[in-house]
C-alpha positions in Angstrom: 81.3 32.0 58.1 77.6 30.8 57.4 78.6 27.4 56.8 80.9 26.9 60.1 77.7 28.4 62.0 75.4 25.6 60.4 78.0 22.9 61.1 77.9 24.0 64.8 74.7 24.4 65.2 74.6 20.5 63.8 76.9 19.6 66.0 75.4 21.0 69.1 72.2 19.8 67.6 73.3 16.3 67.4 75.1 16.2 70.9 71.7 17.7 72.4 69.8 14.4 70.8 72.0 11.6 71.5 74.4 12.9 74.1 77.6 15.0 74.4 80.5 12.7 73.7 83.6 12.3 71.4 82.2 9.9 69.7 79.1 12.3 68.3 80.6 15.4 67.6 83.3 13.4 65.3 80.3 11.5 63.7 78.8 14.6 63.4 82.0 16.4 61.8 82.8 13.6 59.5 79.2 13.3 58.0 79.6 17.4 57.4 82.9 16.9 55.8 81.5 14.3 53.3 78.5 15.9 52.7 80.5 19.1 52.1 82.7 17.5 49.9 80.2 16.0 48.0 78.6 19.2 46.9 82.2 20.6 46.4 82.1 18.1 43.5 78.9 18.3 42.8 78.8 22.2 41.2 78.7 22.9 37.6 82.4 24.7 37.7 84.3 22.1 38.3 83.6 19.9 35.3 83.6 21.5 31.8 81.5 19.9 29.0 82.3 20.7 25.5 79.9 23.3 24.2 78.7 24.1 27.9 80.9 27.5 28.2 82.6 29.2 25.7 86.0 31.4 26.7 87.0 34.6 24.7 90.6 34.1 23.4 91.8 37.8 22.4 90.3 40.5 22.4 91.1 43.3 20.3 89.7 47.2 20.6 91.2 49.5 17.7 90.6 53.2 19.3 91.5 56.0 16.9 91.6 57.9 13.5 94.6 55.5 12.0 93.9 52.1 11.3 97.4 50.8 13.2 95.9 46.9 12.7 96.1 47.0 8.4 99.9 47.4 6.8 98.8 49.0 3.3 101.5 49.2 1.0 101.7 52.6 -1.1 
């Protein structure tokens, strides 16, 4: 919701400085969407480095008196 208020108030901003037309809100818009899109790409989550985060594969928990995880033969 923040974001959409910020791109409004740029809009409105915009069309207060160099007049309300067409032309200005699209400019406007389009030079939001870029610069939106740009930091879209821009974060550290959508490019992963080797070594830069690590993922747990399995994950095993053994809860009780009997150890069901060891077969011993007797």
């Amino acid at each position: 919701m923040v974001p959409l208020i910020l791109i409004g108030a740029a809009v409105v901003g915009a069309c207060l400085i160099f007049g309300y037309s067409s032309f200005v809100v699209g400019f406007v818009l389009m030079g939001a969407g870029i610069l939106g899109l740009i930091v879209f790409m821009s974060t550290p989550g959508t490019v992963r480095r080797p070594g830069e985060r690590e993922t747990v594969i399995e994950e095993r928990h053994f809860i009780g008196d009997h150890d069901d995880h060891r077969h011993y033969r007797t």
